[in-house]
C-alpha positions in Angstrom: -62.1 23.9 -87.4 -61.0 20.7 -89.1 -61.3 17.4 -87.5 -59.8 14.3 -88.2 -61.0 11.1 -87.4 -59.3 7.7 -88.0 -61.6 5.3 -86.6 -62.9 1.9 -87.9 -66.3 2.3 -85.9 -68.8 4.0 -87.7 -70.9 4.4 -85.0 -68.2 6.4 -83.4 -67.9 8.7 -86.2 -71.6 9.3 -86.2 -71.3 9.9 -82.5 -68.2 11.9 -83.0 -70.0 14.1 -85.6 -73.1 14.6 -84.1 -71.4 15.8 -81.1 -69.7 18.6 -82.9 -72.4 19.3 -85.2 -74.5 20.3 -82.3 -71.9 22.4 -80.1 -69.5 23.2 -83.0 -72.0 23.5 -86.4 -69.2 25.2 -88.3 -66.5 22.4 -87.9 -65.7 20.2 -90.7 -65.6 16.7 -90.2 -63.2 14.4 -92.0 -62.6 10.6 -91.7 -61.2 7.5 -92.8 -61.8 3.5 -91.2 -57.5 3.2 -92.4 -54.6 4.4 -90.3 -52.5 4.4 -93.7 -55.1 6.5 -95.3 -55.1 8.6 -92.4 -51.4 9.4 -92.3 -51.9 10.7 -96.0 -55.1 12.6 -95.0 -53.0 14.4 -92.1 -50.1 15.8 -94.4 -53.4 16.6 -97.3 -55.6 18.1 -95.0 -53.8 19.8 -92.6 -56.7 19.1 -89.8 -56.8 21.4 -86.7 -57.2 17.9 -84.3 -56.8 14.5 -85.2 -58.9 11.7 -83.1 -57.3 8.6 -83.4 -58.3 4.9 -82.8 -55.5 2.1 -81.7 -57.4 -0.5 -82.8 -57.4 -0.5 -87.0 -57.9 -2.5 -89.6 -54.3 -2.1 -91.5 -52.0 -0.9 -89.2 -51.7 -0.4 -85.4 -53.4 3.5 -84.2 -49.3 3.5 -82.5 -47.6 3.4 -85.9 -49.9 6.1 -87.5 -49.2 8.1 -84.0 -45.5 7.5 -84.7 -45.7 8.1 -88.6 -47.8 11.2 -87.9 -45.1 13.2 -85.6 -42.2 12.3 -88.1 -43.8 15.5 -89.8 -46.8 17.1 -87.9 -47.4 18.4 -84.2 -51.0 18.3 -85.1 -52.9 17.6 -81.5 -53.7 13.9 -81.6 -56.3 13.0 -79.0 -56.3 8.7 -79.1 -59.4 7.1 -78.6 -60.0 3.7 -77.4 -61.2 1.1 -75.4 -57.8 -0.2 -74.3 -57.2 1.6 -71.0 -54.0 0.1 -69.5 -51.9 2.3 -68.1 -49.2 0.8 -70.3 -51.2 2.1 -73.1 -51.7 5.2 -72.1 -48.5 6.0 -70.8 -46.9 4.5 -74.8 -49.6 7.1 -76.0 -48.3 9.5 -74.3 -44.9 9.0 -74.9 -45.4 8.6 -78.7 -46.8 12.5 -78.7 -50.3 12.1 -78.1 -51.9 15.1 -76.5 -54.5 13.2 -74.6 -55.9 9.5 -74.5 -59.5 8.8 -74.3 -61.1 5.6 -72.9 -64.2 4.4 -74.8 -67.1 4.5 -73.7 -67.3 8.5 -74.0 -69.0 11.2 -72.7 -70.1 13.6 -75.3 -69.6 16.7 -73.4 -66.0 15.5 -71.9 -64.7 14.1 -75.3 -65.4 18.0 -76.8 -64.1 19.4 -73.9 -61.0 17.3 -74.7 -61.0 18.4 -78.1 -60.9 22.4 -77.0 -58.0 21.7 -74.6 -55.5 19.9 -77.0 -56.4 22.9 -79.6 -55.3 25.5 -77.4 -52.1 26.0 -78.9 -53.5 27.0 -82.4 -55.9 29.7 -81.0 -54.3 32.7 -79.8 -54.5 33.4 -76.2 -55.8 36.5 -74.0 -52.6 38.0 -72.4 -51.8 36.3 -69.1 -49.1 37.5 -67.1 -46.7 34.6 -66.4 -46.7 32.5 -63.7 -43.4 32.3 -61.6 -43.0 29.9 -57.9 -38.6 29.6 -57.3 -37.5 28.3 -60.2 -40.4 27.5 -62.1 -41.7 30.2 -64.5 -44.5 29.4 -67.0 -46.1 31.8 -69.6 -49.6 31.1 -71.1 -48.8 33.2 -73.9 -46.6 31.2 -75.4 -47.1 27.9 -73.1 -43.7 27.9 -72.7 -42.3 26.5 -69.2 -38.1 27.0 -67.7 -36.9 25.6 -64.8 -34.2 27.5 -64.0 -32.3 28.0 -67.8 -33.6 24.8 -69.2 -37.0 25.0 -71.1 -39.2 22.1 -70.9 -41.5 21.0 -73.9 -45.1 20.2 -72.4 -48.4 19.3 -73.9 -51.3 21.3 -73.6 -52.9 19.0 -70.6 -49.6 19.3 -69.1 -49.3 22.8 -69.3 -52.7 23.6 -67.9 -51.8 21.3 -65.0 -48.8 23.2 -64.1 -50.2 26.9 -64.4 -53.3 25.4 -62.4 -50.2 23.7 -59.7 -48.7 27.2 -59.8 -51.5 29.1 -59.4 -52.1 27.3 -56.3 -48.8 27.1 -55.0 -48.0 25.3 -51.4 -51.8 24.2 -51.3 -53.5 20.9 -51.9 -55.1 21.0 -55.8 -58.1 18.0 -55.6 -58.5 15.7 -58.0 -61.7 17.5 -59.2 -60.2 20.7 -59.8 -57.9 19.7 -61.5 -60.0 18.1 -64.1 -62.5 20.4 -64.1 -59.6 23.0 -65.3 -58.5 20.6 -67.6 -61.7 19.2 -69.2 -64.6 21.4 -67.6 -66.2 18.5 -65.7 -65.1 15.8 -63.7 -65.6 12.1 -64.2 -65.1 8.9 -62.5 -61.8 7.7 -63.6 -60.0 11.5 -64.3 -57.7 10.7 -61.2 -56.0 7.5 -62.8 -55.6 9.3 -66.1 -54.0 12.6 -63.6 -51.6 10.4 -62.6 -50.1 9.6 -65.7 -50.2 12.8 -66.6 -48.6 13.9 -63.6 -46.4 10.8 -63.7 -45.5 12.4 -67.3 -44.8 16.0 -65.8 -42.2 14.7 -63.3 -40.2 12.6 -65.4 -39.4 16.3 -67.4 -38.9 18.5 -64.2 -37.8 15.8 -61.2 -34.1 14.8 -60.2 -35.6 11.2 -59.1 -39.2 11.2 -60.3 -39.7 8.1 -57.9 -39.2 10.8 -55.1 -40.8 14.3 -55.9 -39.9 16.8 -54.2 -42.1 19.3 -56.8 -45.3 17.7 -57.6 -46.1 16.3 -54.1 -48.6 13.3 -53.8 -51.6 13.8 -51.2 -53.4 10.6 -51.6 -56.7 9.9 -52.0 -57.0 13.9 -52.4 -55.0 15.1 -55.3 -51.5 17.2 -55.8 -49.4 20.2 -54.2 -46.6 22.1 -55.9 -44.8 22.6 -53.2 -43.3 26.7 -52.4 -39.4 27.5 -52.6 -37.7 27.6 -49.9 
């Protein structure tokens, strides 16, 4: 695995790499302090994940993020320390596959890393997961509502097919990020609600009033069963 890192900190990076040297020996580690230089390195390297910084010397981490998808879907994982949910949400929006809040855990930043690279690792035949009009295939990670096929990230797809497998029963807030990350952490139910903020604006008449990614609050989410 290739890993890109655009990130002005070198203390990060050494963090970074010593964090995937000792759970992932064979990766190979490439990085650069310059969004510009980092835009070039994407299209040159062709990096498995890219982990990028918002706050860079030349240019802003949201105009390589917007550069970058002009001609990769390479996962993009942003790391930071701005964590307004403005930020996040603009992350999000701009086609980043997650958005990381500095300071880091080692262990949840790599589990982080696995989940946005799902999609380039062939998956172990799953039968798809079907609840009324909702069918979602890990195969392929492709989701329909009815005829219409939604596009969804990898955190948003393994939120749904955990939603679905769980259908018309509460899903905690700790679940659900111990599906998506492998361990849960003190601020995973803000960044689950953007997510799931994300999730209804794609599948909800009136996201502002769900009626299929129900709210419990305080406790987590509920897809709720056709009628």
């Amino acid at each position: 695995m290739k890993v890109l890192i655009i990130e002005d900190d070198q203390a990060i990076v050494e963090a970074i790499s010593l964090a995937l040297q000792l759970s992932w020996p064979e990766a190979k580690l490439v990085s650069t302090h310059l969004g510009e230089r980092g835009i070039d390195l994407v299209e040159k390297e062709n990096p498995d994940v890219v982990i990028l910084d918002l706050g860079l010397p030349d240019i802003s981490g949201f105009e390589v993020l917007k550069q970058v998808r002009l001609f990769s879907t390479v996962p993009i994982l942003i790391l930071t320390v701005r964590s307004d949910e403005v930020d996040i949400v603009k992350g999000l929006e701009w086609g980043a596959d997650d958005y990381v809040v500095k300071p880091f855990r080692q262990m949840e930043l790599l589990s982080r890393i696995k989940l946005v690279t799902r999609r380039r690792v062939p998956l172990v035949e799953e039968a798809p997961l079907v609840c009324g009009k909702l069918r979602f295939d890990p195969g392929t990670w492709q989701l329909f509502y009815g005829e219409k096929e939604i596009s969804l990230t990898p955190t948003e797809g393994t939120i749904i097919s955990h939603l679905m497998k769980n259908a018309g029963r509460v899903v905690t807030h700790s679940s659900l990020a111990e599906a998506l990350w492998g361990v849960d952490y003190p601020d995973a139910a803000d960044t689950l609600r953007v997510h799931i903020r994300r999730l209804r604006t794609k599948l909800e008449v009136d996201p502002s009033h769900p009626q299929i990614i129900l709210t419990k609050a305080g406790i987590g989410y509920l897809l709720a069963q056709p009628d």
